[in-house]
N, CA, C, O and CB atoms as a CASP TS submission, in Angstrom:
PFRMAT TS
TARGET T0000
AUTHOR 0000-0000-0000
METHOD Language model
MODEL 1
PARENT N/A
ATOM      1  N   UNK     1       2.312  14.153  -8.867  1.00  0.00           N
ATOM      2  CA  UNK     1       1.747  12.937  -8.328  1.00  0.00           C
ATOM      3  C   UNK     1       2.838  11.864  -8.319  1.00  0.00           C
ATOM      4  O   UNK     1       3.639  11.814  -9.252  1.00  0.00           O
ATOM      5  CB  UNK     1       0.507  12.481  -9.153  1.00  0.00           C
ATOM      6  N   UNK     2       2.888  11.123  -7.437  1.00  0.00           N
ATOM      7  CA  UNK     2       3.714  10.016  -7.212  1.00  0.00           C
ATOM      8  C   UNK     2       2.706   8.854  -7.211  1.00  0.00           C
ATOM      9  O   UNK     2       1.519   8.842  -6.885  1.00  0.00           O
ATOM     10  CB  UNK     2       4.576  10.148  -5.876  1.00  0.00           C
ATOM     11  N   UNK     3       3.324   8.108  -7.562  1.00  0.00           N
ATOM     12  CA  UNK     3       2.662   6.590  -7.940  1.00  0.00           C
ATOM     13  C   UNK     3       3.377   5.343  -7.179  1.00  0.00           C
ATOM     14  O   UNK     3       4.578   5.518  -6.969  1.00  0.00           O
ATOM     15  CB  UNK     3       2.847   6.266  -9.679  1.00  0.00           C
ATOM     16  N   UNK     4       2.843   4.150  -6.748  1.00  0.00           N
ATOM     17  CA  UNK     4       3.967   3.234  -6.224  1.00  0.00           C
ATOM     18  C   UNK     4       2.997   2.051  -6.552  1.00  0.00           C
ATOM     19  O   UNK     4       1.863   2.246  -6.992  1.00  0.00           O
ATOM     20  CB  UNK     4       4.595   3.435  -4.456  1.00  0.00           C
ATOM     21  N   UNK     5       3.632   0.540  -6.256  1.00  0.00           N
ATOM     22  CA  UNK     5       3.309  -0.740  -6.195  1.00  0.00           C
ATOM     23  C   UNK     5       3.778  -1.281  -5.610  1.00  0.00           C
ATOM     24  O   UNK     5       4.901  -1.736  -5.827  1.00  0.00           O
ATOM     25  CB  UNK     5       3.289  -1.301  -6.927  1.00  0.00           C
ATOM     26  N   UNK     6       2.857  -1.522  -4.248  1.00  0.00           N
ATOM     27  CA  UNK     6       3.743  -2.352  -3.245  1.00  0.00           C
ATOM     28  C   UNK     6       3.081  -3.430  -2.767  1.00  0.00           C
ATOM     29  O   UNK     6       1.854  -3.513  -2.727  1.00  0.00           O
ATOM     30  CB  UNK     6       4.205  -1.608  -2.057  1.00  0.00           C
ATOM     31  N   UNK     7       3.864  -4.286  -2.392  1.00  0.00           N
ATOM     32  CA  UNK     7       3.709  -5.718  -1.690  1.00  0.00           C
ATOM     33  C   UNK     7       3.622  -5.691  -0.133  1.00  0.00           C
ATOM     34  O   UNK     7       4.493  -5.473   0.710  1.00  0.00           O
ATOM     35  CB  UNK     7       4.978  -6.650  -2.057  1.00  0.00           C
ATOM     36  N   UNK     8       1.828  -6.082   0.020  1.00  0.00           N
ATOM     37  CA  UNK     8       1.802  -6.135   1.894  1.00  0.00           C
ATOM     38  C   UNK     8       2.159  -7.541   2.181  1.00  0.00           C
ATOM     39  O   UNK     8       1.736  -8.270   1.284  1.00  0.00           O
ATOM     40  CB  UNK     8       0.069  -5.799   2.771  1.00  0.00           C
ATOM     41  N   UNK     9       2.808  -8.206   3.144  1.00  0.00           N
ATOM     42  CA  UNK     9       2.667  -9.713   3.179  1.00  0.00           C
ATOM     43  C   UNK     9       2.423  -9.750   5.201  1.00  0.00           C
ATOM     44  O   UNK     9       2.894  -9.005   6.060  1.00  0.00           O
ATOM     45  CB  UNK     9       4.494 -10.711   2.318  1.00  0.00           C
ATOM     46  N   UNK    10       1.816 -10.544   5.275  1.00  0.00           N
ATOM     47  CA  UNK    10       1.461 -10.556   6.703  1.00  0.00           C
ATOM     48  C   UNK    10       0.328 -12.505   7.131  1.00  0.00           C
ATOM     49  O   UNK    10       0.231 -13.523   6.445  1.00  0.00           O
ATOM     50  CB  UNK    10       0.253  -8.656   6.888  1.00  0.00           C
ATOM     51  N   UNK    11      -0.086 -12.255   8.108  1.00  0.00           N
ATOM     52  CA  UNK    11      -0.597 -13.499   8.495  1.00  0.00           C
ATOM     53  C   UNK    11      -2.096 -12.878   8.632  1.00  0.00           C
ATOM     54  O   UNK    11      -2.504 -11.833   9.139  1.00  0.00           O
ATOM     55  CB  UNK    11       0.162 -14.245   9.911  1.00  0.00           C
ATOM     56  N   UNK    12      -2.707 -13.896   8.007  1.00  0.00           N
ATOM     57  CA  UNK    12      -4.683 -13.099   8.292  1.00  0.00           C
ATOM     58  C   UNK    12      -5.096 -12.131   8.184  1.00  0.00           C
ATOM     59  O   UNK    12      -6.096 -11.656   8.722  1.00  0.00           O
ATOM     60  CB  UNK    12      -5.372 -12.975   9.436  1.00  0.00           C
ATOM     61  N   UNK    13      -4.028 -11.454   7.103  1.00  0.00           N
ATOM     62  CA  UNK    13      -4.371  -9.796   6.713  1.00  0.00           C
ATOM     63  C   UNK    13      -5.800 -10.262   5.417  1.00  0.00           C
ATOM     64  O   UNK    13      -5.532 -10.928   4.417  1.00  0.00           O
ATOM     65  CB  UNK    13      -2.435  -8.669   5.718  1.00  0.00           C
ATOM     66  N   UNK    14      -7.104  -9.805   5.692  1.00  0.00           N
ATOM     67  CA  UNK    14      -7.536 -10.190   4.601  1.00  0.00           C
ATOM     68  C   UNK    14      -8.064  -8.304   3.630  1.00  0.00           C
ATOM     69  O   UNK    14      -8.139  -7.168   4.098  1.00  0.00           O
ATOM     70  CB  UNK    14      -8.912 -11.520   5.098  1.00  0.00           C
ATOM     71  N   UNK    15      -8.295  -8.821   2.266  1.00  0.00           N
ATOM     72  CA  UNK    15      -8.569  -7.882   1.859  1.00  0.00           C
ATOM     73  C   UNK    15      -9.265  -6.370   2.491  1.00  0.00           C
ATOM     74  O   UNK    15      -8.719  -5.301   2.219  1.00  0.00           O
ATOM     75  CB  UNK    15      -9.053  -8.433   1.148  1.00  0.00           C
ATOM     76  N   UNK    16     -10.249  -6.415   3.166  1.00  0.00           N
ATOM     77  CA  UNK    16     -10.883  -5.688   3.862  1.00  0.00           C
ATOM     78  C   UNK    16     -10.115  -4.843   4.822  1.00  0.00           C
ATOM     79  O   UNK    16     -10.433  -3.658   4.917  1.00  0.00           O
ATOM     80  CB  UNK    16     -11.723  -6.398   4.375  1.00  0.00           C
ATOM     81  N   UNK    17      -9.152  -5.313   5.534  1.00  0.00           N
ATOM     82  CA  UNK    17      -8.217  -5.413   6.569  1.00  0.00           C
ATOM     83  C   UNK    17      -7.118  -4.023   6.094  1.00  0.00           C
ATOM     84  O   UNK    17      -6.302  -3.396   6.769  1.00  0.00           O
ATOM     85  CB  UNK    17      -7.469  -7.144   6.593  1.00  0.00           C
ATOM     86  N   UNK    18      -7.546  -3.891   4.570  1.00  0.00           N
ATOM     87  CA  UNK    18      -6.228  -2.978   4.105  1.00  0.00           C
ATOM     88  C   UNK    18      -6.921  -2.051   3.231  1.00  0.00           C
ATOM     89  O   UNK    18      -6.323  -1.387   2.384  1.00  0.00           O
ATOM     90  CB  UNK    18      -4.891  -3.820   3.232  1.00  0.00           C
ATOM     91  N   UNK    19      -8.439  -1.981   3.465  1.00  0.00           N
ATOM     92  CA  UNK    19      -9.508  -0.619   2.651  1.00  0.00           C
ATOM     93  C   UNK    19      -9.275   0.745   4.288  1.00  0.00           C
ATOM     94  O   UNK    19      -9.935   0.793   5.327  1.00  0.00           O
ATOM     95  CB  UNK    19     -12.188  -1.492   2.337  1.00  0.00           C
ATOM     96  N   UNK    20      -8.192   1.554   3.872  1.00  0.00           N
ATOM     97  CA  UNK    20      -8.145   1.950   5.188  1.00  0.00           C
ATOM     98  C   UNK    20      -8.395   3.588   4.164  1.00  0.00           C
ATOM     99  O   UNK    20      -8.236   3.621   2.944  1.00  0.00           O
ATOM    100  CB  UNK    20      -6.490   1.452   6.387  1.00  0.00           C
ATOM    101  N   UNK    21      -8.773   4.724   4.957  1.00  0.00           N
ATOM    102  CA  UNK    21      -8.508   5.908   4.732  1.00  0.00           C
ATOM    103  C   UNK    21      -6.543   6.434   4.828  1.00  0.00           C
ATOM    104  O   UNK    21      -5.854   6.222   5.826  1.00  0.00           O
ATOM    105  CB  UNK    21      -9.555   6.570   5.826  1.00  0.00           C
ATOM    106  N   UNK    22      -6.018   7.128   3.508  1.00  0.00           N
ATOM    107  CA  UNK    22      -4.721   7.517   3.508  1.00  0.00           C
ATOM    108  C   UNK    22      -4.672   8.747   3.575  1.00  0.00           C
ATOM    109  O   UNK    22      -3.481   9.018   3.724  1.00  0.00           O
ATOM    110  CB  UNK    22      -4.025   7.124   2.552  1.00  0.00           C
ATOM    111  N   UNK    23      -5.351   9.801   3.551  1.00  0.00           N
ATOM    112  CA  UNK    23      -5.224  11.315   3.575  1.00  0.00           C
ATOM    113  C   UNK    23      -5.575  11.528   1.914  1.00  0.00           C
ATOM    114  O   UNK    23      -6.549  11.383   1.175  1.00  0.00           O
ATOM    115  CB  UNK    23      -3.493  11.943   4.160  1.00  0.00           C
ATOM    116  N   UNK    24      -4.031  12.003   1.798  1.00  0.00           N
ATOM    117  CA  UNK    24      -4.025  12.852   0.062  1.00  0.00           C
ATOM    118  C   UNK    24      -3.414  11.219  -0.673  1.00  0.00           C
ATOM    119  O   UNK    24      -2.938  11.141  -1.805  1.00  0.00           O
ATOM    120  CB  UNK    24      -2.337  14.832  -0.219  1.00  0.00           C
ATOM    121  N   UNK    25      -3.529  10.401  -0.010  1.00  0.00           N
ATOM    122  CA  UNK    25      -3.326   9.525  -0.888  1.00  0.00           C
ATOM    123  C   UNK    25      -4.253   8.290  -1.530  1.00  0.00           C
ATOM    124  O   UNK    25      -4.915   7.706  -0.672  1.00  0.00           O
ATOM    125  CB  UNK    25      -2.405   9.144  -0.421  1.00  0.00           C
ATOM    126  N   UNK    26      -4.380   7.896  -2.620  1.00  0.00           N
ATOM    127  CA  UNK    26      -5.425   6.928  -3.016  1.00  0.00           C
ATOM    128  C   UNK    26      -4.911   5.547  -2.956  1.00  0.00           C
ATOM    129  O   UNK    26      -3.695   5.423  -3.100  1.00  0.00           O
ATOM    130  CB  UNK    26      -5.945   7.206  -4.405  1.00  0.00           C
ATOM    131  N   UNK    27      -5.547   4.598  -2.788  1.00  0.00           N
ATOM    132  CA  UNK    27      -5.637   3.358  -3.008  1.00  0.00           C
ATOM    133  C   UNK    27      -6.588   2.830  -4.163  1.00  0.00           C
ATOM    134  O   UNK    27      -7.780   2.554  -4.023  1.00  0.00           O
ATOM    135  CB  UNK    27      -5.941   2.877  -1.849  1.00  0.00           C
ATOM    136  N   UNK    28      -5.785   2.733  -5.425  1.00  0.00           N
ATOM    137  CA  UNK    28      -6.408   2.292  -6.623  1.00  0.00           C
ATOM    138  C   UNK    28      -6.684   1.077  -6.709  1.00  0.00           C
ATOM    139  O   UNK    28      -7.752   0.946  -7.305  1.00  0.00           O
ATOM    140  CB  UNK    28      -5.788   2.537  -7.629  1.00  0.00           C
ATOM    141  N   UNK    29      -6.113  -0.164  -6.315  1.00  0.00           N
ATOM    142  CA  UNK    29      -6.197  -1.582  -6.838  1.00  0.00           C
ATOM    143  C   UNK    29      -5.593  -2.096  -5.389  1.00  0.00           C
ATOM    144  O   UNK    29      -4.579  -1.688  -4.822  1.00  0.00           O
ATOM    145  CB  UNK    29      -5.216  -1.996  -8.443  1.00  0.00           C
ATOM    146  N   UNK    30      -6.420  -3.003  -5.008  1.00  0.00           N
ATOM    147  CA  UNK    30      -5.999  -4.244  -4.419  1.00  0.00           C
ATOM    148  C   UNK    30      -5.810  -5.965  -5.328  1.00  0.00           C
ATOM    149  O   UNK    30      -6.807  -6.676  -5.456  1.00  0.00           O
ATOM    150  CB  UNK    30      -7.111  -4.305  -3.308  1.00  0.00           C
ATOM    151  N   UNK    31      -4.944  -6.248  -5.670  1.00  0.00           N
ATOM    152  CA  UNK    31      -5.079  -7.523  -5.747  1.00  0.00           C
ATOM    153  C   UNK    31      -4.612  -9.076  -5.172  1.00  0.00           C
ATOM    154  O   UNK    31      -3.483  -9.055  -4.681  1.00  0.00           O
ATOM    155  CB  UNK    31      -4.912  -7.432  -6.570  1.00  0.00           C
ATOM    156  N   UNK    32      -5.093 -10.031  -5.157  1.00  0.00           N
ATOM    157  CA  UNK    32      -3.963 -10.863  -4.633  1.00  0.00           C
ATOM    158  C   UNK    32      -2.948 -11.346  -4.855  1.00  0.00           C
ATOM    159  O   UNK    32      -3.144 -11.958  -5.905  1.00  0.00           O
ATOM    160  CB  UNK    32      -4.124 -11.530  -4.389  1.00  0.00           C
ATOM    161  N   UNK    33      -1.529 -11.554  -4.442  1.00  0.00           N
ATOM    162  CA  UNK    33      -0.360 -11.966  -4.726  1.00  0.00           C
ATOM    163  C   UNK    33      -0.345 -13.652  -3.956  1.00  0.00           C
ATOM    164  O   UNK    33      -0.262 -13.683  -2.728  1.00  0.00           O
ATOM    165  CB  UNK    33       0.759 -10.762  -4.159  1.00  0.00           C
ATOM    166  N   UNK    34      -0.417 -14.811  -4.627  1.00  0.00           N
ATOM    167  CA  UNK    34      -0.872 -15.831  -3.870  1.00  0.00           C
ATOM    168  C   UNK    34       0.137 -16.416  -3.487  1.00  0.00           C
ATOM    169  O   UNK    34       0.917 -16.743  -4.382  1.00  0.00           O
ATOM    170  CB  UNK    34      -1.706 -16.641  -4.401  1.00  0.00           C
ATOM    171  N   UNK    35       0.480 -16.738  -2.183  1.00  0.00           N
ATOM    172  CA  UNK    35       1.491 -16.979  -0.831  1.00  0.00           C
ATOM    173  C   UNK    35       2.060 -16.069  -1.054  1.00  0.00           C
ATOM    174  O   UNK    35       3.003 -16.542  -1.689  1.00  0.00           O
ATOM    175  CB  UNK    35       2.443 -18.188  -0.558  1.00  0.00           C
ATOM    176  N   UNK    36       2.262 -14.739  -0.999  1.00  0.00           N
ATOM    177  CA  UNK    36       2.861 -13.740  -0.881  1.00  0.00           C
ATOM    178  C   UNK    36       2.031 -12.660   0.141  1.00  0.00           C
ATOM    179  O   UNK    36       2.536 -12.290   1.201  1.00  0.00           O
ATOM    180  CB  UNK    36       3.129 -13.343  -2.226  1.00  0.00           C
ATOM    181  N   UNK    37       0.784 -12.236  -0.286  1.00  0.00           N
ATOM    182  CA  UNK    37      -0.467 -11.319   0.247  1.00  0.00           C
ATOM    183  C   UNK    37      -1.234 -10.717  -0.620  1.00  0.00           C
ATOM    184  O   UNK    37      -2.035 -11.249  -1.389  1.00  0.00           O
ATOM    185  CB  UNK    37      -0.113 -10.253   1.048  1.00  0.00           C
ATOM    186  N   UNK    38      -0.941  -9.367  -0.472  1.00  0.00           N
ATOM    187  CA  UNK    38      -1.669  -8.465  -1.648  1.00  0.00           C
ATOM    188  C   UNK    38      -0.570  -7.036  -2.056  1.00  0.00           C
ATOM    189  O   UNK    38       0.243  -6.406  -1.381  1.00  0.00           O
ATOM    190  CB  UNK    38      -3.441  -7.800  -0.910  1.00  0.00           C
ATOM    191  N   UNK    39      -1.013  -6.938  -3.434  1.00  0.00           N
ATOM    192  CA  UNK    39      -0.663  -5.923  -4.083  1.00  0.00           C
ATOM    193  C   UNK    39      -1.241  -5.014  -4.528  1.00  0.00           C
ATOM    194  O   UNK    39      -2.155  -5.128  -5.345  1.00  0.00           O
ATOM    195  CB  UNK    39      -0.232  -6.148  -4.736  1.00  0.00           C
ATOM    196  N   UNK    40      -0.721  -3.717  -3.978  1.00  0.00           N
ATOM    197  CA  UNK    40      -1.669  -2.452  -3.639  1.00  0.00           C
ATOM    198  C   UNK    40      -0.767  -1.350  -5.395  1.00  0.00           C
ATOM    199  O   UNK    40       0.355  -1.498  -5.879  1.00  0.00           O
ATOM    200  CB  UNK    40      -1.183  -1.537  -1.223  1.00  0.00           C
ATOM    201  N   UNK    41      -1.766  -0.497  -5.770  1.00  0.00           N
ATOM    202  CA  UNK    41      -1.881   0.427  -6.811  1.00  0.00           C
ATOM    203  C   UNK    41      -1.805   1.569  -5.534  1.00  0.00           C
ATOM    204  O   UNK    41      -2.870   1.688  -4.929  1.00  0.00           O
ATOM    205  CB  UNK    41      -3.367   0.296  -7.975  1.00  0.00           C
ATOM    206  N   UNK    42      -0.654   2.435  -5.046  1.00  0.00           N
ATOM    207  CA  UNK    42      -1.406   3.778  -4.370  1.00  0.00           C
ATOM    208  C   UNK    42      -0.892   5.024  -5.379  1.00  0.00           C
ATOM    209  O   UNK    42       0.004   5.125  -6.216  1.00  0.00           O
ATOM    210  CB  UNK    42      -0.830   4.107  -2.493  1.00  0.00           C
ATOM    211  N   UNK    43      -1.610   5.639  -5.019  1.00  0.00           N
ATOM    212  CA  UNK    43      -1.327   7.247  -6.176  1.00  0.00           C
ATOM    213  C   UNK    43      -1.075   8.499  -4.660  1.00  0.00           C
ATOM    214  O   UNK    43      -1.649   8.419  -3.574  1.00  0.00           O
ATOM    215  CB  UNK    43      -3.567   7.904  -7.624  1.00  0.00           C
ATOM    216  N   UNK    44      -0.397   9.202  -4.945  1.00  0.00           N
ATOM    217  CA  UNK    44      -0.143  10.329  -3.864  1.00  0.00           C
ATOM    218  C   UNK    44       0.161  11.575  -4.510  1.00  0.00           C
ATOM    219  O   UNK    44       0.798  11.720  -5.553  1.00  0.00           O
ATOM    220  CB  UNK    44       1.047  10.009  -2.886  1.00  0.00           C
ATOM    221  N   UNK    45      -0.505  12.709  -3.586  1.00  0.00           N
ATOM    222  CA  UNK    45      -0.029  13.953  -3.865  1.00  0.00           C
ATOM    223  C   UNK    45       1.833  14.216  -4.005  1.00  0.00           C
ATOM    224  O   UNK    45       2.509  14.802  -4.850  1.00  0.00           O
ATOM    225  CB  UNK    45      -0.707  14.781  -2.672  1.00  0.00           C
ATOM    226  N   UNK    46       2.165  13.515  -2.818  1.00  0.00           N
ATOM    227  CA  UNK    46       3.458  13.851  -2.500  1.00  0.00           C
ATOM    228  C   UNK    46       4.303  13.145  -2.335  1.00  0.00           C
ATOM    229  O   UNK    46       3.891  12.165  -2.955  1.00  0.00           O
ATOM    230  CB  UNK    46       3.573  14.390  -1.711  1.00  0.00           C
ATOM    231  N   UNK    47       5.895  12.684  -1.671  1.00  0.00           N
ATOM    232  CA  UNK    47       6.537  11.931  -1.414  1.00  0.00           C
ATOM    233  C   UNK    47       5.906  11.724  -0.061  1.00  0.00           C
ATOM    234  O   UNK    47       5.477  10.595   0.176  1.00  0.00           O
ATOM    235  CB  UNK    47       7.804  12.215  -1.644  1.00  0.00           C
ATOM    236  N   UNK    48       5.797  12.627   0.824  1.00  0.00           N
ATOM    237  CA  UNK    48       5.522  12.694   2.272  1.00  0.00           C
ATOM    238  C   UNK    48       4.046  11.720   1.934  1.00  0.00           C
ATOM    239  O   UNK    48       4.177  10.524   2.195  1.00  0.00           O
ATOM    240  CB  UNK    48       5.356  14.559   3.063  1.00  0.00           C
ATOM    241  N   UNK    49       3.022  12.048   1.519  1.00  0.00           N
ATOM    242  CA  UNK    49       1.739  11.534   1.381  1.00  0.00           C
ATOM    243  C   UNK    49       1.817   9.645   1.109  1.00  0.00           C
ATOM    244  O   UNK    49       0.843   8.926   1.332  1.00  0.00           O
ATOM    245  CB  UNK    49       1.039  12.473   0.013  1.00  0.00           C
ATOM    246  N   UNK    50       3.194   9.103   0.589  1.00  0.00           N
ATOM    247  CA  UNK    50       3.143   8.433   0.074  1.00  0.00           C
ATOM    248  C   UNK    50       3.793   7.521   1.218  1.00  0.00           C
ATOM    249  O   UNK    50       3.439   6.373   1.487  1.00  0.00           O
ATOM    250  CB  UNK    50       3.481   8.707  -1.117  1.00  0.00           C
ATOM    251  N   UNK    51       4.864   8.290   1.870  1.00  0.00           N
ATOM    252  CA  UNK    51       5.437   7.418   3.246  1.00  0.00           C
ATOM    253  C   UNK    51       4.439   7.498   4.136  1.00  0.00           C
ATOM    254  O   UNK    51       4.278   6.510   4.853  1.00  0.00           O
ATOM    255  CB  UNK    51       6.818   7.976   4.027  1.00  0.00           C
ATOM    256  N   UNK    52       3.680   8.477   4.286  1.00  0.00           N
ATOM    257  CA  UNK    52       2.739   8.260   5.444  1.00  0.00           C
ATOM    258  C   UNK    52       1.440   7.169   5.044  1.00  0.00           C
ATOM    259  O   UNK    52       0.670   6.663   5.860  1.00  0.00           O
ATOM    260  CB  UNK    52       2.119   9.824   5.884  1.00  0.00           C
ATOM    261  N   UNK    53       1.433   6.900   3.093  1.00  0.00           N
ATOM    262  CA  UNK    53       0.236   5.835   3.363  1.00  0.00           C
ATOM    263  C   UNK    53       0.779   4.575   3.658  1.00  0.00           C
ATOM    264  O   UNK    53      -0.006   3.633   3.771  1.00  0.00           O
ATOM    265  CB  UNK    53      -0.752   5.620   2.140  1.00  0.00           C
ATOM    266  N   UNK    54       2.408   4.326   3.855  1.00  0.00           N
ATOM    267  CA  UNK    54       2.782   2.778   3.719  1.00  0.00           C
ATOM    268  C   UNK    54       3.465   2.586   5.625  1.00  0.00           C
ATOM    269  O   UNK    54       3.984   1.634   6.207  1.00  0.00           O
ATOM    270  CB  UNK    54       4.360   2.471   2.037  1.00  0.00           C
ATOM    271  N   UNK    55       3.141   3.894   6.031  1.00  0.00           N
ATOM    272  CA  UNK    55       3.385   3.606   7.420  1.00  0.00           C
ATOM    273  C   UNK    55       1.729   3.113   8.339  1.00  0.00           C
ATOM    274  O   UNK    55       1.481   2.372   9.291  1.00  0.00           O
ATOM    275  CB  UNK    55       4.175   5.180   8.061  1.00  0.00           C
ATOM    276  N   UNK    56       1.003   3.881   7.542  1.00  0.00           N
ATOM    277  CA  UNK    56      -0.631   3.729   7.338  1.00  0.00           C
ATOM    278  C   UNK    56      -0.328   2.054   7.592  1.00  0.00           C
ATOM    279  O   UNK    56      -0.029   1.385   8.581  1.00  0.00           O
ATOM    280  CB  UNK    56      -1.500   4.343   5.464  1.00  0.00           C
ATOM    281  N   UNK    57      -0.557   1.778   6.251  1.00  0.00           N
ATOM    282  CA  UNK    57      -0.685  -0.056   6.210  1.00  0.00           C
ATOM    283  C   UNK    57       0.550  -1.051   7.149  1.00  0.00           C
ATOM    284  O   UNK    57       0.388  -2.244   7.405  1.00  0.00           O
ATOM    285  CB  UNK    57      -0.398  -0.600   4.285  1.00  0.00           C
ATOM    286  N   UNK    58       1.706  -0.266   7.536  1.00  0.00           N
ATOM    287  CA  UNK    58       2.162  -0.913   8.430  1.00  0.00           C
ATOM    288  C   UNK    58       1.430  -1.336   9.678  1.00  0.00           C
ATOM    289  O   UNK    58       1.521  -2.441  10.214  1.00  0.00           O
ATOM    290  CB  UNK    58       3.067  -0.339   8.652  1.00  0.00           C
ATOM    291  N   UNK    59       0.672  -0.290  10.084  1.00  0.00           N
ATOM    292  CA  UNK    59       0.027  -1.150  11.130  1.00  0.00           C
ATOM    293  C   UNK    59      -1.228  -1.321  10.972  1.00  0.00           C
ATOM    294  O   UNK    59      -2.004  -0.839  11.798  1.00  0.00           O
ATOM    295  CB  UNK    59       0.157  -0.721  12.374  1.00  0.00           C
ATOM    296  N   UNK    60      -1.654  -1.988   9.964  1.00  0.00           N
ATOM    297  CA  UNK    60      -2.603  -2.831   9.791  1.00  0.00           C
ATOM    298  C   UNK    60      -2.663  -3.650  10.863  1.00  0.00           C
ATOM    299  O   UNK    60      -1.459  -3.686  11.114  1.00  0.00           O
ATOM    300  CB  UNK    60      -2.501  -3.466   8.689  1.00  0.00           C
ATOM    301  N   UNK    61      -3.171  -4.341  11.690  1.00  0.00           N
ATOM    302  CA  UNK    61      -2.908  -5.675  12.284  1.00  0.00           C
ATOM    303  C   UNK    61      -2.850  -6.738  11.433  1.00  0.00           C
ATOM    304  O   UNK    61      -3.679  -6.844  10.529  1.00  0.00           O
ATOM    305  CB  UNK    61      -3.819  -6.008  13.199  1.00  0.00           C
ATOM    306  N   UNK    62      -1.802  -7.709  11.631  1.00  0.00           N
ATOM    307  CA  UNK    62      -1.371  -8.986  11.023  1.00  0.00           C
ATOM    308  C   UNK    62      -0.276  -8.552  10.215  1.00  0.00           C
ATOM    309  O   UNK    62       0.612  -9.404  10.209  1.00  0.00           O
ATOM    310  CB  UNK    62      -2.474  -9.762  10.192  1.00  0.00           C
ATOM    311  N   UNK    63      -0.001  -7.509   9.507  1.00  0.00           N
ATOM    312  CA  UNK    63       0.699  -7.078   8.262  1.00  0.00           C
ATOM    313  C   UNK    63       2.633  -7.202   9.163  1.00  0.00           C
ATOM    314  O   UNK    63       2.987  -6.677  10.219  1.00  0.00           O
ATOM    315  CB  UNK    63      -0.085  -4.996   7.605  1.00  0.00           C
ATOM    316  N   UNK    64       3.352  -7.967   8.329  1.00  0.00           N
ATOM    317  CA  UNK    64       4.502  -8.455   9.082  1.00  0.00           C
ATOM    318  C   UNK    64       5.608  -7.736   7.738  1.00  0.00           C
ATOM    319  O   UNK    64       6.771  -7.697   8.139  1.00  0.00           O
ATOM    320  CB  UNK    64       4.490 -10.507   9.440  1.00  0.00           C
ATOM    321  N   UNK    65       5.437  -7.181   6.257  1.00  0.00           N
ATOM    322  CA  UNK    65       6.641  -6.346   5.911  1.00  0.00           C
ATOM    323  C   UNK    65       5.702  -6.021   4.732  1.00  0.00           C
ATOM    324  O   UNK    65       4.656  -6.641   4.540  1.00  0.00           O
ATOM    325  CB  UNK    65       8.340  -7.063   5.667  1.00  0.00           C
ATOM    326  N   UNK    66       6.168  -4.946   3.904  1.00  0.00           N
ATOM    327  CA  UNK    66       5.931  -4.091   2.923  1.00  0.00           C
ATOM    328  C   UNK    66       7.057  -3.961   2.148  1.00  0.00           C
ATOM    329  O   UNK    66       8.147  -3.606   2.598  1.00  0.00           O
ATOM    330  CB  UNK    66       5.500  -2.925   3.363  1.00  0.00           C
ATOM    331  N   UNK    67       6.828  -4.244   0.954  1.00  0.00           N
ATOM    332  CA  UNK    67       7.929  -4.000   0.038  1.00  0.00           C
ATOM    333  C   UNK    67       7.675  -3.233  -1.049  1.00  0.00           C
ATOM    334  O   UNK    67       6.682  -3.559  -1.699  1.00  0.00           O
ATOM    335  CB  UNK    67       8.435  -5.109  -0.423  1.00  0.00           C
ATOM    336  N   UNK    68       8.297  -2.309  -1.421  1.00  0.00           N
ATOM    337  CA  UNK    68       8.450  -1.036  -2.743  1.00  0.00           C
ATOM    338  C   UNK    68       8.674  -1.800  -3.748  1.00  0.00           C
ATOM    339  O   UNK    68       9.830  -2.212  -3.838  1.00  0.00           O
ATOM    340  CB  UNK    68       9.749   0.183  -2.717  1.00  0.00           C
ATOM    341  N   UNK    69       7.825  -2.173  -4.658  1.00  0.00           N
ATOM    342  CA  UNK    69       7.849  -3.024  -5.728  1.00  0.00           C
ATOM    343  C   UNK    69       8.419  -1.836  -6.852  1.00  0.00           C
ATOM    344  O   UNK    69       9.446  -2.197  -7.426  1.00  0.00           O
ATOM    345  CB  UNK    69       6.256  -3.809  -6.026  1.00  0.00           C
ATOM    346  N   UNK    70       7.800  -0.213  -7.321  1.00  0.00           N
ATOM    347  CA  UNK    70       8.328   0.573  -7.994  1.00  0.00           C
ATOM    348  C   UNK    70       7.523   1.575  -7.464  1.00  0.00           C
ATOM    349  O   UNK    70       6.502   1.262  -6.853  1.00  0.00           O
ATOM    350  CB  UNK    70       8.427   0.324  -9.340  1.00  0.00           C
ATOM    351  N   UNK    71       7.879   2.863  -7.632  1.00  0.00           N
ATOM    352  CA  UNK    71       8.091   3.823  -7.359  1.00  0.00           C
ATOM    353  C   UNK    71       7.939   4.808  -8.771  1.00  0.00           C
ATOM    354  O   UNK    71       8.733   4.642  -9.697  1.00  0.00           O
ATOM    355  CB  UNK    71       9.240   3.686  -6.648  1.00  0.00           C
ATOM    356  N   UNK    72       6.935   5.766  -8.844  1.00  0.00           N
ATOM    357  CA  UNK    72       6.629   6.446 -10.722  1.00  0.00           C
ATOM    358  C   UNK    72       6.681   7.723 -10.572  1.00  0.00           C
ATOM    359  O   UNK    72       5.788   7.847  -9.733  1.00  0.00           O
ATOM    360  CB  UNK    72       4.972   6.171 -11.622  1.00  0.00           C
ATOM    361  N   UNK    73       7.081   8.818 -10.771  1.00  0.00           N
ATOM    362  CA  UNK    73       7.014  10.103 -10.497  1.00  0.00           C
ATOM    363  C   UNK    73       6.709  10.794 -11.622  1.00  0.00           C
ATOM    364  O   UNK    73       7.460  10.974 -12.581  1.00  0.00           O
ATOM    365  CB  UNK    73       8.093  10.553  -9.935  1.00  0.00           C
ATOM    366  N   UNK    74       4.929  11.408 -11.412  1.00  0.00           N
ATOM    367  CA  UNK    74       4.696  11.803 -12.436  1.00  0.00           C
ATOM    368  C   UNK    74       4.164  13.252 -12.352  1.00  0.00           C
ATOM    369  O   UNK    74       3.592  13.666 -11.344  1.00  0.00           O
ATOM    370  CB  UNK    74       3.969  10.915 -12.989  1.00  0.00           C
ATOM    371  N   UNK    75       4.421  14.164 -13.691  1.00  0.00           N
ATOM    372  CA  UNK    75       4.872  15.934 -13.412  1.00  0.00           C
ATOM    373  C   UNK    75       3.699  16.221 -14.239  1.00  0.00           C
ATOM    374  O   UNK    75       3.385  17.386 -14.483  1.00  0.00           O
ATOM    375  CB  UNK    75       6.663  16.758 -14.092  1.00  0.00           C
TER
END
């Protein structure tokens, strides 16, 4: 399982906006990051599972960058 914490930041992205289906990957925690956006908990089967959930939230509409806050690789 791979683990990450990342930062969505965008214009009128609201919470709801980023409850999306990821495949093999979960979305544990949304919270807010204030003037920043939100900060997402995702858990993944895989590395692949994990780029495809942050290409996922790239096109959110409104969502303008994503940042890899950390990255956990767990066996």
């Amino acid at each position: 399982m791979i683990q990450s914490l990342i930062l969505i930041e965008g214009e009128n992205v609201k919470n709801n906006d980023l409850m999306i289906s990821l495949a093999n990957a979960k979305q544990l925690v949304i919270g807010t990051a204030p003037s920043f956006g939100f900060i997402l908990h995702v858990a993944a089967s895989s590395h692949e599972d994990l780029g495809n959930a942050l290409l996922d939230f790239a096109k959110v509409e409104g969502v303008t960058s994503i940042v890899t806050l950390t990255i956990r690789t767990q066996q």
